[in-house]
C-alpha positions as CSV (number, residue, x, y, z in Angstrom):
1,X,-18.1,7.4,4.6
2,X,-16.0,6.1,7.1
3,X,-12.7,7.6,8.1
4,X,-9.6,5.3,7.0
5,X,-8.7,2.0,7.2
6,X,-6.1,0.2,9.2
7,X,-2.7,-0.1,7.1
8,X,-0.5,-3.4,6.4
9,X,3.5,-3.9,7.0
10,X,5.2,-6.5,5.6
11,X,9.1,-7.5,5.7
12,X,11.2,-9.4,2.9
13,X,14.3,-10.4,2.7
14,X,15.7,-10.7,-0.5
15,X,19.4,-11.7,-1.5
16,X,19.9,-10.4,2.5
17,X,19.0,-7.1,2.4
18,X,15.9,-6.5,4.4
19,X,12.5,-4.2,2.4
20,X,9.7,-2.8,4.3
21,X,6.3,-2.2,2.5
22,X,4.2,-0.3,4.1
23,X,0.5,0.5,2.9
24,X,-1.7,3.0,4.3
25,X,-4.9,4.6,3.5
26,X,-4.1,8.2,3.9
27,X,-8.2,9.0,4.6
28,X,-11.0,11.2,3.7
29,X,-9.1,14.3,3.2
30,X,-6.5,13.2,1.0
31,X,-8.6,10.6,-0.6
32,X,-5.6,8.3,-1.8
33,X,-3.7,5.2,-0.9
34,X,-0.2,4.8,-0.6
35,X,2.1,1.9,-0.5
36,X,6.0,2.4,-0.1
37,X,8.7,-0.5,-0.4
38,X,11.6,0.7,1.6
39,X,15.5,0.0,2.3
40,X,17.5,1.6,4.6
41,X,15.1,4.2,5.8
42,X,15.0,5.1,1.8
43,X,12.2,4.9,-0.5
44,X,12.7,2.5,-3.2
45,X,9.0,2.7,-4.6
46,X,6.1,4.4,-4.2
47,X,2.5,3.2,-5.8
48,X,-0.8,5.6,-5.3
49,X,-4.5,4.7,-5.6
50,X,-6.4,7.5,-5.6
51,X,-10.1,6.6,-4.1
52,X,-12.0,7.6,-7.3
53,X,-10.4,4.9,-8.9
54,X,-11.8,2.3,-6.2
55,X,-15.3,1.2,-7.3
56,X,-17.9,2.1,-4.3
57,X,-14.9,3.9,-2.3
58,X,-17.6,4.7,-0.1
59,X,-18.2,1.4,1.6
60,X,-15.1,0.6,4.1
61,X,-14.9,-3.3,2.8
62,X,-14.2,-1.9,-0.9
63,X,-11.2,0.7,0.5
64,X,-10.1,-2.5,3.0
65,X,-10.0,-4.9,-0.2
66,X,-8.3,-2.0,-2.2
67,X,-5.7,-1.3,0.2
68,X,-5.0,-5.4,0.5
69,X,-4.6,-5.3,-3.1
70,X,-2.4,-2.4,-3.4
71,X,-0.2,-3.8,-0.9
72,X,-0.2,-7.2,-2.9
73,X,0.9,-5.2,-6.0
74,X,4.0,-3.8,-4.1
75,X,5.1,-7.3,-2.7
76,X,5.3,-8.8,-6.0
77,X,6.6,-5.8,-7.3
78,X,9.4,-6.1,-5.2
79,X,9.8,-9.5,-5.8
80,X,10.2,-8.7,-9.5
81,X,13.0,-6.7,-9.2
82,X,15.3,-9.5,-7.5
């Protein structure tokens, strides 16, 4: 198994106050996935996929897919709570 996969940053602006999301795959050692929405420098949210619960964690394409998907889940999440 590879070592970890590149992460994804997104900014939204919602009711003009600016959120970050950042997603990273914290690799092999901590064998976990993190995605944060932030405001301010503070942490509004904070999701974690642990790898065992990625099917075939293993292969890089699942934990790039996974990580796409986590990061997706934090968007609309955010996006709910407008």
């Amino acid at each position: 198994m590879t070592d970890s996969v590149a992460g994804e940053n997104s900014d939204l602006f919602i009711q003009g106050q600016k959120i970050h999301i950042q997603t990273e795959d914290w690799g092999l050692m901590q064998k976990v996935m993190v995605s944060r929405a932030f405001q301010n420098g503070s942490v509004l949210k904070t999701f974690k996929l642990p790898y065992e619960k990625i099917p075939q964690a293993e292969l890089q394409s699942q934990r790039k897919l996974a990580l796409a998907k986590l990061h997706q889940h934090t968007l609309t999440w955010i996006q709910g709570q407008a």
